[in-house]
N, C-alpha and C positions, 0 to 999 in steps of 0.2 A: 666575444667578450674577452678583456684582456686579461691577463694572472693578477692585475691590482684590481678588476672588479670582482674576480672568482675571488679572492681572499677576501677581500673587504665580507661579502657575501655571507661566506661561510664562518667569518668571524660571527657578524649578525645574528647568524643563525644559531650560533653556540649562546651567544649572550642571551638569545631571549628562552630560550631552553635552563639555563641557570637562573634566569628571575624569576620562571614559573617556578622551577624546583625551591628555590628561595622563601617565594612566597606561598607554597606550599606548604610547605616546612616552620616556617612562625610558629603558626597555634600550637603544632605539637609541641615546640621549643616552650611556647606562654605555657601551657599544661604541665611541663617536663618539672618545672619552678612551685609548683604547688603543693602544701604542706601533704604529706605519706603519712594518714594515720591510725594504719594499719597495726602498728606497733604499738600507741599509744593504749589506743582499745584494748590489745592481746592483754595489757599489762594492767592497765583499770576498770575492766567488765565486773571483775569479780565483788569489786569492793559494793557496786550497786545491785541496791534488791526492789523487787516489786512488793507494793503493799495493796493490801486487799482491807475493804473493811463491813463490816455487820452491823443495820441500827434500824430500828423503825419507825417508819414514816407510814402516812396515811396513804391510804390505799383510792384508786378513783372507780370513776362510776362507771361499770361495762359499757362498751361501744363507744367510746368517747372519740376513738379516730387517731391516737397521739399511736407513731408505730413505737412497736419495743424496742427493749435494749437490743437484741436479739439483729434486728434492722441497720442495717447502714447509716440509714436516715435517722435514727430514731436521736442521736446526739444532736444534730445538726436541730433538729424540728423542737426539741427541748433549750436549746441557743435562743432561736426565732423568738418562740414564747417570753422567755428571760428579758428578752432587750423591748419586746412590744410593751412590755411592766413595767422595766427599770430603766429606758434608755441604754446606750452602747455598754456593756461590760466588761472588763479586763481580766477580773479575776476568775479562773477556772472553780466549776460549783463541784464535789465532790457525788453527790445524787442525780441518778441519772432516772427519772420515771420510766414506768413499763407501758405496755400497752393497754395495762385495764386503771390504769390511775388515776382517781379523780376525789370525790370527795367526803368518799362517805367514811367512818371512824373503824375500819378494820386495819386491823396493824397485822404487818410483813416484816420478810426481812429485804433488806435489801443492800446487793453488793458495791463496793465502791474501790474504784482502782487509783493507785498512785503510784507516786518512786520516793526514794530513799537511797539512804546512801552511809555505808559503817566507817565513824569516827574512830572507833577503838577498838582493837581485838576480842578484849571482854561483852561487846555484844551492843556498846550504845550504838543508836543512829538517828540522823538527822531526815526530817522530813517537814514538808509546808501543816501549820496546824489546820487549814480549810482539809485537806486530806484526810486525817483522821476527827475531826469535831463532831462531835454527837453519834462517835462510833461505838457501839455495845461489844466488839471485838475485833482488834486491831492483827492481822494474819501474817509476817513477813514472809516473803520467799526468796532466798539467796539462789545464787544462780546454776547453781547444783543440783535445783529442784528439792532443794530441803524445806520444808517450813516450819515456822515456830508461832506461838499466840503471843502477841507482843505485848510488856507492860509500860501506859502511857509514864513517863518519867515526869512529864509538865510539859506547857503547851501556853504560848505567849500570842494574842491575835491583834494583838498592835504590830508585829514585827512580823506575822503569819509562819513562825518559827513552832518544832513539835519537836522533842524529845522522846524517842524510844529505846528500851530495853530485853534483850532476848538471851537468855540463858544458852549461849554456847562460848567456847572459848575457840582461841588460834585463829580468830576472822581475819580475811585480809581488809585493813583498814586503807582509806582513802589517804591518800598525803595531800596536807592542807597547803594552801598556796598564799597569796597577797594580793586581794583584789589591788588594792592603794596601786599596786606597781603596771595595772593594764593602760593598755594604750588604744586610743578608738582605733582601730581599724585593724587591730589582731586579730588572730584566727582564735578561735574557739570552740569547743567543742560541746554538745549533750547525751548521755545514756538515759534511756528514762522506757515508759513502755505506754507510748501513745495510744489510745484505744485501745488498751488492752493487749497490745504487740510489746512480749517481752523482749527488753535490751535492745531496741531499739537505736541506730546513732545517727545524730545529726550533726552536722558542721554548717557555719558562718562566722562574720566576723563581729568587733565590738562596736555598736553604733553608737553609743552613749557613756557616759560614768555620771554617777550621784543625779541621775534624773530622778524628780519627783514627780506623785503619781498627787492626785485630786486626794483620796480616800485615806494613802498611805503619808500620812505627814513624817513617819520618821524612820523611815527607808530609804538613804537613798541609791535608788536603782542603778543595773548593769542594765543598760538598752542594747540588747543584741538583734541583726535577724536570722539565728538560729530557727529551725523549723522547732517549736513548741506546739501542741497540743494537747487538747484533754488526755489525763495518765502520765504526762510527764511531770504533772508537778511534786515539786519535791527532790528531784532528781538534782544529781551534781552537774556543774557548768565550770569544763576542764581547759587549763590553757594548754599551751604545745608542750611542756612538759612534765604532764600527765598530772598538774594539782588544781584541785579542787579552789576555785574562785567565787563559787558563788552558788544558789539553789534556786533552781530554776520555779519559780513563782507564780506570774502571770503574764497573762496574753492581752494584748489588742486587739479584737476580732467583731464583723458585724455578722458573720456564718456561724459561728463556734468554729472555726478551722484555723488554722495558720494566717495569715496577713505582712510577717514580714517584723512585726513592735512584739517581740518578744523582753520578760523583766526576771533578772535575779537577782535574788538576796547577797550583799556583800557575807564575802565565808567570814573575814574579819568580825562583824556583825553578830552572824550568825553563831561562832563560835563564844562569844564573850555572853551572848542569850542561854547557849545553850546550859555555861559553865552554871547564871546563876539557879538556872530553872533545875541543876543539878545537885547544888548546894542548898538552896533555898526554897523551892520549889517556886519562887516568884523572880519579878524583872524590875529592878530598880533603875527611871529614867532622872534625865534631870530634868529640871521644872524652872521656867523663869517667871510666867504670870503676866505674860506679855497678849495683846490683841493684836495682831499685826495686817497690816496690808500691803501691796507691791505698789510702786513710786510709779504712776502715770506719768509721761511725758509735760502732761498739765500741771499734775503734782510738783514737778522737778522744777517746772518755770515758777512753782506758788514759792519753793524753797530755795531759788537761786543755784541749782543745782544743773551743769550742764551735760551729763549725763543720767538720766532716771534708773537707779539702780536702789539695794538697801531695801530693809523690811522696816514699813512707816509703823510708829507703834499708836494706837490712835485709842489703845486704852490699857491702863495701868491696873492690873486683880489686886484687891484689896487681897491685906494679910497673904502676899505670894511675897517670892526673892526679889522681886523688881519695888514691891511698893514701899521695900525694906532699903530700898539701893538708891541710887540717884537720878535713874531712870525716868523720864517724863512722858508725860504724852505731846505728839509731835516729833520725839527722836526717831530719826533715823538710822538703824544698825548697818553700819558696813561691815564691820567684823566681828566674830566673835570668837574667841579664845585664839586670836591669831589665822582665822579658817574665812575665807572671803566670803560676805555675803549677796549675793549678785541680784536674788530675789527675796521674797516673804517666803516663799519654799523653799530655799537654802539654808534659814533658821532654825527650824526645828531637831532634824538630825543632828547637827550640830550641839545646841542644847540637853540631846535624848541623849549621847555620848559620857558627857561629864556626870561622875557620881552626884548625889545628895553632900552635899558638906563642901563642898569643895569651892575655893574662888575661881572666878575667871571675869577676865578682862575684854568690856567689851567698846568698842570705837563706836561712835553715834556721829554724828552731824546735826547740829543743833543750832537754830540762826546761823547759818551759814557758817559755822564752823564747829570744825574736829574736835570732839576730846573723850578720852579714854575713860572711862568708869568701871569699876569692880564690882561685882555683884556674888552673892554667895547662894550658891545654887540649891534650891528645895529638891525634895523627891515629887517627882509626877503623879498628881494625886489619878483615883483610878476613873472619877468622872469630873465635870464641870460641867454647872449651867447658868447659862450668861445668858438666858432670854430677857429678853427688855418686852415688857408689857405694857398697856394703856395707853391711856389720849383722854385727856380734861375737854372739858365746856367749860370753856374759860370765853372774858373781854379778849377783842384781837385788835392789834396795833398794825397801820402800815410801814412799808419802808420800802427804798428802792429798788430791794431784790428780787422782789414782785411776791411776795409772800408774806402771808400772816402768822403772829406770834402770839403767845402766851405764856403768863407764868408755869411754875410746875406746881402742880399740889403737894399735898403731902405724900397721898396715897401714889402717886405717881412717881413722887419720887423714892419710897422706900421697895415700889418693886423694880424699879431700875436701879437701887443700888447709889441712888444722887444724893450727895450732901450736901443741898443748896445749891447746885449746878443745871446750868443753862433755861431754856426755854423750849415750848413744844411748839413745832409748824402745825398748826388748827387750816389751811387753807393756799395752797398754791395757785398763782397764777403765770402771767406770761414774765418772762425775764431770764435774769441768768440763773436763778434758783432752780426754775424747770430744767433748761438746757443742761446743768447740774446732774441732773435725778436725784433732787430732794421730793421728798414727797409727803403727804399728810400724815399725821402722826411720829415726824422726825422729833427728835428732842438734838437742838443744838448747842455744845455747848464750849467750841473753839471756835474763835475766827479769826484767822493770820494769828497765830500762835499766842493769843486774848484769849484767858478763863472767860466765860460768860455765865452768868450768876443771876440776871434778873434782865428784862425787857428793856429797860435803861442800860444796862450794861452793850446789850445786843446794838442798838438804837445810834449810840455811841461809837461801838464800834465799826457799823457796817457803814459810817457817814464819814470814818477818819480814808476809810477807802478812798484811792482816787482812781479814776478815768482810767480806763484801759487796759486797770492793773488785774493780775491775776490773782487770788486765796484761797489760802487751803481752810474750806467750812469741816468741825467735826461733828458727827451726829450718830445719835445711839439709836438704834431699830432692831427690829424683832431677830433679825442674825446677829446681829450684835455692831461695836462702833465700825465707824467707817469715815474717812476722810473722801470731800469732795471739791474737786476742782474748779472755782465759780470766778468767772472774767465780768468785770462792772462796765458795762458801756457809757 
């Protein structure tokens, strides 16, 4: 072999001894890069406490099979039961059954675990109000292993926000941070005490901002996949330098365990809840008085709209801000107070923000075009019911949507809330009204942005339609109105 193959060789052999080492070496380099929050913790453990709480529920029947608290199993198999009843659930339940529970009327006590977290040195602190609700004694334990009996301050379950009280002073409090300022995909952190494991800590990053939940119309959510579980709720949700973003709330989960869709409360939020539940003992939202729905792809084509975005308002509450304002039915919201509105779920928080009294200005789309209206915003009254009831025997008329009409009664129309509006579907058949999901006992009473008023009025309208075209039908039903997308062949 000659001295330029011996070198070539032994060059070789060097180079591939450095790309193993090379690529040996990466991961720990990728690991090397990854937030240290060891530091962070040392410095904000203290400020989170474990809550415990005392209430009585009904006791079950010996032998029933459900295992205890006491079981590993026994959260999990209380999860199962949950979702067999109510479908998938998010929200973490504060009651945990034991193993003799079932149905007969002895009352117990029974324990209930959560987190928290001290706002203030003088002793306030912030917890989810699912955690303490229907508690007969509220326990805090800071992390000293001190405890105190906590006094409920107020407790808000629109926003699942709880204010508590403990007579110590010199606490170390939390430093509050700015949700507004996260970015997806930051690091984040949780202390809380999952199944009953105090101070627990978890790390992931931010999957989401202002997501909305089905149940919570005016929260809108931090979507993290931090590890969340039952006991954690209530707990603080820290960015990397050590403040407080958010309260850790609820899960997504079909076990009861972790899955990855963990939700918290904006601290922004949370704080300005807290303030009134402090001052006031109550939470003043804002109120527009609006029905709203999300803009189908079909809808968007009925309103010349080439994007389907915006919350369709497809019914206007008598004596609310809106019926006051210039608001119609068939507007569409794109904005409101300057704050985009992408869906019908991006309205509400939005709304729940602005006091009682206050203007604000909202963009609609309306026949195809933009304009601005003000509206002066009411306080969120504490219930509404907008159920639409009945269905006439009434004479029925044809027409080519494949479906039959009638007038509305009287009686029909004063529990629907109609003054001389529209007509009740008595009978569906084949057409685009089916293909629709209109259905018997609709009351319709828009088509292509036409009041309809009387059977003639209907008759009239659904024959101006032409071929091909697509309209947006409105109709009132036992949820309430709703806009329907119906193409005329």
């Amino acid at each position: 072999m000659t001295a330029r193959a011996m070198t070539a060789k032994f060059l070789l052999r060097r180079f591939s001894r450095l790309t193993a080492f090379i690529l040996f070496c990466l991961p720990l380099t990728a690991l090397a890069d990854l937030p240290d929050f060891t530091e962070l913790v040392e410095q904000n453990h203290m400020s989170v406490v474990n809550i415990s709480t005392t209430s009585e529920v009904e006791r079950t029947q010996p032998g029933s099979g459900m295992p205890g608290d006491d079981s590993p199993f026994g959260e999990f198999f209380r999860k199962f039961l949950e979702e067999q009843q109510n479908g998938p659930q998010s929200q973490e339940q504060s009651y945990r059954p034991g193993f003799n529970d079932s149905i007969l009327s002895v009352q117990f006590d029974s324990d209930s675990l959560g987190s928290g977290f001290i706002v203030s040195p003088d002793g306030y602190i912030l917890t989810n109000n699912h955690v303490i609700e229907g508690a007969a004694e509220i326990i805090v334990r800071l992390h000293d292993r001190r405890q105190y009996v906590a006094e409920l301050v107020g407790r808000d379950p629109r926003s699942d926000v709880a204010v508590l009280k403990i007579e110590a002073e010199g606490l170390p409090a939390a430093r509050i941070g700015k949700s507004s300022e996260l970015a997806v995909g930051e690091w984040v952190l949780a202390i809380g005490s999952p199944f009953g494991f105090d101070f627990s800590v978890t790390a992931g990053i931010v999957s989401a901002t202002g997501r909305s939940l089905p149940r919570e119309s005016y929260v809108p959510f931090i979507q993290t996949d931090v590890a969340i579980n039952p006991g954690n709720s209530g707990g603080p949700l820290f960015n990397l330098d050590g403040e407080v973003v958010g309260i850790n709330s609820q899960i997504y989960s079909r076990t009861g365990g972790f899955m990855g869709l963990s939700f918290s409360i904006p601290i922004e939020m949370a704080i300005d809840i807290s303030e009134q539940l402090k001052t006031s003992g109550t939470v003043s939202r804002g109120w527009l008085g609006v029905i709203i729905q999300d803009v189908t792809r079909e809808l968007a084509e009925s309103f010349s709209m080439e994007i389907p975005h915006g919350a369709l308002v497809s019914r206007v509450l008598p004596d609310s801000p809106a019926a006051a304002s210039d608001l119609q039915v068939g507007d569409i919201i794109v904005s409101f107070n300057g704050g985009y509105v992408d869906k019908s779920s991006s309205l509400p928080p939005l709304v729940g923000r602005v006091r009682s009294g206050r203007e604000a200005s909202v963009e609609v789309i309306r026949e195809g075009e933009r304009k601005t209206l003000s509206v002066l915003i009411g306080e969120l009254p504490d219930a509404n019911d907008n159920a639409l009831t009945g269905k006439p025997d009434a004479p029925t008329i044809d027409n080519k949507l494949g479906l039959n009409v009638a007038p509305v009664d009287e009686e029909l129309a004063e529990s629907l809330g109609l003054d001389g509006e529209g007509v009740v579907v008595t009978k569906v058949g084949e057409g685009p009204a089916a293909l629709a999901g209109v259905r018997d006992g609709d009351v319709i009473t828009m088509i292509d942005s036409v009041n309809i008023s009387s059977v003639e009025d209907f008759q009239n309208s659904i024959e101006s339609i032409e071929s091909g075209s697509s309209v947006a039908v409105l109709v009132q039903r036992e949820q309430g109105p709703i806009f329907l997308a119906m193409t005329v062949e």
